[in-house]
C-alpha positions as CSV (number, residue, x, y, z in Angstrom):
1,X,-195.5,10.5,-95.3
2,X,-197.3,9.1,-92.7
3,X,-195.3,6.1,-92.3
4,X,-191.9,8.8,-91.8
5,X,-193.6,10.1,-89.0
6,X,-194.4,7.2,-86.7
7,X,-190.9,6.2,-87.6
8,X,-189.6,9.7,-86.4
9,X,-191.7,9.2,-82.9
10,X,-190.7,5.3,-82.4
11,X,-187.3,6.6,-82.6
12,X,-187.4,9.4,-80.3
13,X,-189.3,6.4,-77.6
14,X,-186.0,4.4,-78.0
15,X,-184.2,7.2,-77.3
16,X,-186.0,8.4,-74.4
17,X,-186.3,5.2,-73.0
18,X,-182.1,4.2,-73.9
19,X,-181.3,7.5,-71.7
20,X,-183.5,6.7,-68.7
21,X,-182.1,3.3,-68.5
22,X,-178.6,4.7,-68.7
23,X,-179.3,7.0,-66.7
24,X,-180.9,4.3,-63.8
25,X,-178.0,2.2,-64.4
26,X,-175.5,4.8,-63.3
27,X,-177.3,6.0,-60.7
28,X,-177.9,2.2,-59.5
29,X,-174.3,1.4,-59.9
30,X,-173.3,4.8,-58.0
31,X,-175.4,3.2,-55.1
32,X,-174.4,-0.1,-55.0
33,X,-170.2,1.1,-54.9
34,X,-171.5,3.4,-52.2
35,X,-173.1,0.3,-50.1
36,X,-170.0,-1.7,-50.9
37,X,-167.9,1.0,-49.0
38,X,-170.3,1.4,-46.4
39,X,-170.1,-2.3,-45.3
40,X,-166.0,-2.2,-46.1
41,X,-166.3,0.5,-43.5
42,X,-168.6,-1.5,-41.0
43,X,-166.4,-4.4,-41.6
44,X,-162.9,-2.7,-40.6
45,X,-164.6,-1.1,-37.8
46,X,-165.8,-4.2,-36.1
47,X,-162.3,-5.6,-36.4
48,X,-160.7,-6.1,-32.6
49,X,-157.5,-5.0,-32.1
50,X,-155.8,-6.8,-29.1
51,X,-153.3,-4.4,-27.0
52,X,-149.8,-6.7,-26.3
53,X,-146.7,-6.0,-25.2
54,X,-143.6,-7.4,-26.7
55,X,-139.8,-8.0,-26.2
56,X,-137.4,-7.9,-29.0
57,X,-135.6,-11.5,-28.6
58,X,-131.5,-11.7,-28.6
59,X,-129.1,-13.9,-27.9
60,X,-127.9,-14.2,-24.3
61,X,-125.6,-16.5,-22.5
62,X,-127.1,-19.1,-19.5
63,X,-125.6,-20.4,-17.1
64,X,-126.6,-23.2,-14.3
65,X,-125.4,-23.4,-10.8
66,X,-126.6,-26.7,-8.9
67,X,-126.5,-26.6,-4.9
68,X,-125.0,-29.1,-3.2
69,X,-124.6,-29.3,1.1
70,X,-122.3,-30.6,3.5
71,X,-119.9,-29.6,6.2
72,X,-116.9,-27.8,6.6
73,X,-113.5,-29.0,8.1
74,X,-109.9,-27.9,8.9
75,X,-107.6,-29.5,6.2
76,X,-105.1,-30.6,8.9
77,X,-106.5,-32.5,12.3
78,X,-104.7,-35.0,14.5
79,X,-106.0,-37.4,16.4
80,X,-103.7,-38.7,19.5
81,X,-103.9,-42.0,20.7
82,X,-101.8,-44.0,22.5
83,X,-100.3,-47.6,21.1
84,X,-100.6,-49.4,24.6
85,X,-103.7,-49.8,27.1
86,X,-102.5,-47.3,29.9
87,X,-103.5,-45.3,32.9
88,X,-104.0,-41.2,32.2
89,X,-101.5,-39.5,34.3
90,X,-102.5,-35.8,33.3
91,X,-104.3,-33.6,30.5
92,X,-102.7,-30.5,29.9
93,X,-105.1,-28.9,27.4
94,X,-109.0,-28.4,27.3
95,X,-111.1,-27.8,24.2
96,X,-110.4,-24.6,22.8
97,X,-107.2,-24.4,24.0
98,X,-104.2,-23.2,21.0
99,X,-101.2,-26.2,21.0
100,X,-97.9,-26.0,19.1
101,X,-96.2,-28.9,17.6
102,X,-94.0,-30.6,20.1
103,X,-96.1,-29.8,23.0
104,X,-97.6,-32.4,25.5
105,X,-100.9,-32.0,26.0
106,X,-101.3,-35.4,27.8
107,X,-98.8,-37.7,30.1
108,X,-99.4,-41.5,30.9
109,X,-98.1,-43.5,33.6
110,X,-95.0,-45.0,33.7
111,X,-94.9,-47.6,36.4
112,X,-95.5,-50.6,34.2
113,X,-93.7,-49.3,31.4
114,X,-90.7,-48.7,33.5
115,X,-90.9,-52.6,34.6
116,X,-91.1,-53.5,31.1
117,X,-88.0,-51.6,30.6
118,X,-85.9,-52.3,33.7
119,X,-87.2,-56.7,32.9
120,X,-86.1,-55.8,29.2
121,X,-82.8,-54.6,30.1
122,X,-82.2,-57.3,32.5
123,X,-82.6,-59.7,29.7
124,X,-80.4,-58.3,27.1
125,X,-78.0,-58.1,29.6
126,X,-77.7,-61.6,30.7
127,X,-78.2,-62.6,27.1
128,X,-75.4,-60.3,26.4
129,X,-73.3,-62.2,29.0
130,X,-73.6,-65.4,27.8
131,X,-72.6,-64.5,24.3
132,X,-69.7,-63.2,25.5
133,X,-68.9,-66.2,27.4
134,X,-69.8,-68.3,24.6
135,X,-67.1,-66.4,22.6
136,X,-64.5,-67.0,24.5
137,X,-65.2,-70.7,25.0
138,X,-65.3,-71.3,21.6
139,X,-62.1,-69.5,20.8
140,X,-60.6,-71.9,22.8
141,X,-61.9,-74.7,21.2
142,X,-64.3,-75.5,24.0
143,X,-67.9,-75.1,22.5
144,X,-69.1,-75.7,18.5
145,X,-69.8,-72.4,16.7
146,X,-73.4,-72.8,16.3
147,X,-73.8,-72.5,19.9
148,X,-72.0,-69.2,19.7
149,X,-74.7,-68.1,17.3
150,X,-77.5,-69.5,18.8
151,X,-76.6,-67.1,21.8
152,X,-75.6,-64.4,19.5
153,X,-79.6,-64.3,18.2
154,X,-80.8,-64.4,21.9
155,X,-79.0,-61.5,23.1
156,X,-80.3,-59.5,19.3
157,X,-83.2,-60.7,20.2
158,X,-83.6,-59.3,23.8
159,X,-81.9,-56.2,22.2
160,X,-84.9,-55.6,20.0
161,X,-87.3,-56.1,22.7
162,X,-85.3,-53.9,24.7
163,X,-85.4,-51.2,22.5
164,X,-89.5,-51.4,21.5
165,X,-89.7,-51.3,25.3
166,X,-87.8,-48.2,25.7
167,X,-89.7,-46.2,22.7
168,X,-93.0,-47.4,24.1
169,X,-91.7,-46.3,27.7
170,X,-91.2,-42.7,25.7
171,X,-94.3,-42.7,24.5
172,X,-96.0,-41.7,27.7
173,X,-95.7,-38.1,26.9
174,X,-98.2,-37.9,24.2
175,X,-97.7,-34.4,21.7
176,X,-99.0,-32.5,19.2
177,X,-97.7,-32.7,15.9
178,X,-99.5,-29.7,14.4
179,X,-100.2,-26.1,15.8
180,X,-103.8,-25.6,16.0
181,X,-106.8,-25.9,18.6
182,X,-108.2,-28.8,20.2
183,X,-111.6,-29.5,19.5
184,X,-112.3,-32.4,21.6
185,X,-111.4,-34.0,24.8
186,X,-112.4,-37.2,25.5
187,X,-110.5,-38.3,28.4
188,X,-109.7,-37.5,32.0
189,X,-106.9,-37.8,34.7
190,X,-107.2,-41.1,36.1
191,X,-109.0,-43.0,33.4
192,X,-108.0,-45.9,31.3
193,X,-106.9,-45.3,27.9
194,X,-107.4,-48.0,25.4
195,X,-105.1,-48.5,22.4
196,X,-106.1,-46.7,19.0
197,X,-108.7,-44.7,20.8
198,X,-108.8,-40.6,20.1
199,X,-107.9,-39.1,23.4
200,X,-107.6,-35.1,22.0
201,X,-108.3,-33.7,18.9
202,X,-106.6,-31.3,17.3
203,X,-107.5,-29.0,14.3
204,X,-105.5,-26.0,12.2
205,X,-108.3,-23.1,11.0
206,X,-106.1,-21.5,9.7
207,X,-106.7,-23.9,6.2
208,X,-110.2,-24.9,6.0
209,X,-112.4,-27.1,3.3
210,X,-115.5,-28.6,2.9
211,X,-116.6,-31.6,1.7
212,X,-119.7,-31.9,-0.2
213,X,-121.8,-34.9,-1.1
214,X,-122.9,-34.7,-5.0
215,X,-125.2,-36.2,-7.2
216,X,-124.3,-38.9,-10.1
217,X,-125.8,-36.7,-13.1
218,X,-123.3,-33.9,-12.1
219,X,-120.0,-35.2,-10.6
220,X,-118.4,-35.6,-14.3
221,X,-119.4,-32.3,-14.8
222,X,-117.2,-31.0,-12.1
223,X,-113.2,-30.9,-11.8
224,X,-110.4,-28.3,-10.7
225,X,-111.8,-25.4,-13.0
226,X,-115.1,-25.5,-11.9
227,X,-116.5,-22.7,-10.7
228,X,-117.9,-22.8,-7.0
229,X,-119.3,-20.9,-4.7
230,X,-120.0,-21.1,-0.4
231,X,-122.4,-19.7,1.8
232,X,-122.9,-19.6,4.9
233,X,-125.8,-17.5,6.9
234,X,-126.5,-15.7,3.0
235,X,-122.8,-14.3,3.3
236,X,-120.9,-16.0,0.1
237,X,-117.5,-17.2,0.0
238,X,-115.2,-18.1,-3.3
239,X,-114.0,-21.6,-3.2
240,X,-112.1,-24.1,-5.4
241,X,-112.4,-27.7,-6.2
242,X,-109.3,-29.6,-4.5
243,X,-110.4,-33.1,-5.1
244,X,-113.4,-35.4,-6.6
245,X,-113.8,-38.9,-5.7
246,X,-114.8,-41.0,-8.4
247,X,-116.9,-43.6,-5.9
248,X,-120.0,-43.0,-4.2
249,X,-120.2,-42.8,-0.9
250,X,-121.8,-46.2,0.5
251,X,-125.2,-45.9,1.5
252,X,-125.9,-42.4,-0.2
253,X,-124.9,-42.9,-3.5
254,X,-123.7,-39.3,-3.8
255,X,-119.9,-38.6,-4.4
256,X,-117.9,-36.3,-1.9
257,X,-115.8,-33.7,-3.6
258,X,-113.5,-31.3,-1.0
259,X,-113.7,-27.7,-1.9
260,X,-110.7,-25.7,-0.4
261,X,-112.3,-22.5,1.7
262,X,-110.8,-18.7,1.4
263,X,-108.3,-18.1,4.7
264,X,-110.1,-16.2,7.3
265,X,-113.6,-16.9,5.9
266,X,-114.4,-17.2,9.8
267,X,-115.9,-20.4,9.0
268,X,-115.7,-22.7,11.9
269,X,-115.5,-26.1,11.7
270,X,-118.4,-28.5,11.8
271,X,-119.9,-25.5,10.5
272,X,-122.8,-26.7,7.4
273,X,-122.4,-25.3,4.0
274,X,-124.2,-24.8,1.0
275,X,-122.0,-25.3,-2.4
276,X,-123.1,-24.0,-5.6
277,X,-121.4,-25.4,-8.6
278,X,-121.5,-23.9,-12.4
279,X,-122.4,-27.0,-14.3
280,X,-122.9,-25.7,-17.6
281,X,-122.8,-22.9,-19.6
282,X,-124.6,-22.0,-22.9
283,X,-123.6,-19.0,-24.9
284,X,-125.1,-17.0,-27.6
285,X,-128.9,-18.9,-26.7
286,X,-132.4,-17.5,-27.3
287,X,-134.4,-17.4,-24.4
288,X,-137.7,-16.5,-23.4
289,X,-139.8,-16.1,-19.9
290,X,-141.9,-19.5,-19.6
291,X,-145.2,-18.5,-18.5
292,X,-145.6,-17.0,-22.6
293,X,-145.0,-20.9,-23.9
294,X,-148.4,-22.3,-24.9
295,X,-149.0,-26.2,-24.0
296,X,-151.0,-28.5,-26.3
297,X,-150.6,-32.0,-26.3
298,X,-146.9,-32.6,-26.9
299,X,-146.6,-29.3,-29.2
300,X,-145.0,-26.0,-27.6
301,X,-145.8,-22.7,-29.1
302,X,-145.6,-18.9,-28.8
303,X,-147.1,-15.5,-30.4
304,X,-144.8,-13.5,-32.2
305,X,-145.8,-9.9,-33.8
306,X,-146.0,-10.0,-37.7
307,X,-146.5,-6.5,-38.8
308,X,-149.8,-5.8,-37.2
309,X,-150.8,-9.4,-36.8
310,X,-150.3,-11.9,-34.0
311,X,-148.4,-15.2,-35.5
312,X,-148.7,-18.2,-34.0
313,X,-145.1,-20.2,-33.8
314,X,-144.1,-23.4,-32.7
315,X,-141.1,-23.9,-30.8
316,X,-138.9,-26.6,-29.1
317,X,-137.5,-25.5,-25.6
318,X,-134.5,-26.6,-23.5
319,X,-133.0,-26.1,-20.2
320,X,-135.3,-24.0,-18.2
321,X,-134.9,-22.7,-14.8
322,X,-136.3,-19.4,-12.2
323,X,-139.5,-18.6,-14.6
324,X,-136.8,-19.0,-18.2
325,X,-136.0,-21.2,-20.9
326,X,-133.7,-21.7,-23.2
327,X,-135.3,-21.9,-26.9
328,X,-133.7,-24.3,-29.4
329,X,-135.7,-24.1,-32.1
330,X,-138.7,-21.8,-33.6
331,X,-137.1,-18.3,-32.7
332,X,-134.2,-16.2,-33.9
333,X,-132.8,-12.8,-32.3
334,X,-134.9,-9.7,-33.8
335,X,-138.1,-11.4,-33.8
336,X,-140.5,-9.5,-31.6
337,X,-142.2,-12.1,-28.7
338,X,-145.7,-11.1,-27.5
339,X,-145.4,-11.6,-23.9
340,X,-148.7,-9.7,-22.7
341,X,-151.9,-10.0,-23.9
342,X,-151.0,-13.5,-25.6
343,X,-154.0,-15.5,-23.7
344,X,-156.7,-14.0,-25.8
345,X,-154.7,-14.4,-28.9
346,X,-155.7,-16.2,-32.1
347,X,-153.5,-16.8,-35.2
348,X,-153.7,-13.8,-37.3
349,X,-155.8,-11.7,-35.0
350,X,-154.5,-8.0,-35.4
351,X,-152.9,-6.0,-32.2
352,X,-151.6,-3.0,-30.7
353,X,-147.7,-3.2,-29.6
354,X,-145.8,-1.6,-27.0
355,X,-142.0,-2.9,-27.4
356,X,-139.7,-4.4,-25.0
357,X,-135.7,-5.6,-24.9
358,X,-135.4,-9.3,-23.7
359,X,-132.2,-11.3,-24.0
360,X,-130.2,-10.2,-20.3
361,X,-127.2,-12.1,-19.2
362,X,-129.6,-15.3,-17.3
363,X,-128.4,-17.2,-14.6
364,X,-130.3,-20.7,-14.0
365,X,-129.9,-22.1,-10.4
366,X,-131.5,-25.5,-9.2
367,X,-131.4,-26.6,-5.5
């Protein structure tokens, strides 16, 4: 009976002591999932958040203009000489001054000239005599024919110099061929003018152009349909290409190409010019402000926004130009660029976004 008893209280020990550890294992379990929140709380609020900004990437199309200088000029000048080394009787026009075609604007003397003429006729008219006497003799069987042509070439002869005497005796009166405005007078009454040397310039404003000297990288890139635009004193002017010369000019090594100016542009000429040229055009591109590219070593990379995170991506640029570049690889429209904020930025670090729109018509210019 004994032995039933001491069973009975053994039992009741287990018990006792099977429901205090249950009930110290719940209660130690309870506070360790409570701990395990607390630090899950500590955790997520050390986390930094980094404010950005960001521009939602599209396509947009980029152009280049390339500047180019030079002068402009009236497409139709004269230059009037004289053929023969001769005394400057009179000049009839000063610079400035408006000419028509046909006019005189300077006279040469004619003493000499008319003694050239008046010995010139003399001598085609002797040789003229003599033929004719010639003739006759030899009709009558008094002279061989070859002596009859022998005289007949003398008097063509003193003909022809007859004549070039005559035309250079009407050259004295020296005219304009164009209507325009003389732009330079370099001779006076009295002076000696030498043969082939510019005595007045002339020059029609009316149709102006102006040539500019370009480089070798873009003269293929420009022809008759290539955009172009002037400016002079920041007022712009639309021009066209006339002409492109496929040599360089000697010395420079650049290659002139003659844009035709609008009429009454009120450029003058000699007046310089700056040209810009569209050299090439992209469409449908990505591109994105430089200053977010990240440099290291010979790898280019941006942020991009992932959800809440910060990604880093790497990218291949282009064609950049005026604080832009063109993006070849890396990036597609929709994705959202971090443009702000991006120098404290790690791979996965989480931010706060504010949203922009990139992707404007750019325009790339280089001087």
């Amino acid at each position: 009976m004994l032995k039933f008893f001491t069973r009975i209280r053994m039992l009741l020990w287990v018990l006792v002591l099977v429901g205090v550890g249950f009930l110290v294992s719940t209660q130690v379990q309870a506070k360790l999932k409570q701990d395990a929140a607390n630090l899950r709380s500590l955790e997520q609020q050390e986390v930094t958040q980094y404010p950005v900004e960001t521009e939602l990437l599209t396509t947009s199309n980029w152009e280049t203009w390339r500047s180019y200088y030079g002068q402009a000029k009236s497409a139709h000048t004269q230059n009037i000489t004289t053929f023969e080394r001769e005394i400057v009787k009179s000049v009839n026009v000063d610079v400035g001054s408006p000419v028509k075609a046909g006019q005189t604007v300077i006279t040469l003397q004619v003493a000499a000239r008319g003694a050239q003429v008046q010995s010139g006729k003399s001598a085609y008219d002797e040789a003229k005599l003599n033929y004719d006497r010639l003739k006759k003799l030899n009709a009558k069987g008094g002279i061989s024919q070859s002596e009859v042509d022998s005289a007949y070439a003398r008097m063509k002869t003193a003909e022809a110099a007859l004549r070039s005497s005559q035309s250079t005796l009407q050259r004295t009166s020296l005219k304009a061929t164009i209507d325009g405005i003389v732009s330079a007078r370099n001779v006076e009454p009295g002076e000696v003018a030498e043969a082939g040397m510019p005595l007045i310039s002339i020059v029609d404003p009316k149709e102006m152009e102006a040539e500019l000297m370009v480089s070798k990288k873009d003269i293929m890139k420009i022809n008759k349909s290539t955009p172009v635009e002037i400016y002079v004193d920041g007022q712009k002017h639309i021009g066209w290409v006339k002409r492109t010369s496929p040599e360089a000019q000697s010395g420079s090594g650049l290659y002139p190409v003659v844009v035709g100016l609008p009429e009454n542009s009120g450029i003058l000429p000699g007046t310089y010019v700056e040209g810009r040229f569209l050299v090439n055009r992209e469409l449908n591109v990505v591109v994105i402000p430089s200053n977010v590219v990240i440099y290291r070593g010979n790898t280019q990379s941006v942020y991009v926004a992932n959800g809440s995170k910060a990604k880093l991506t790497a990218i291949t640029t282009g064609e950049g130009r005026e604080g832009r570049v063109i993006v070849t690889s890396g990036l597609k429209p929709g994705d959202y660029l971090i443009t702000s904020g991006n120098r404290v930025l790690y791979d996965g670090a989480e931010i706060i976004r504010s949203v922009g729109l990139a992707g404007k018509n750019n325009n790339s210019n280089e001087g």
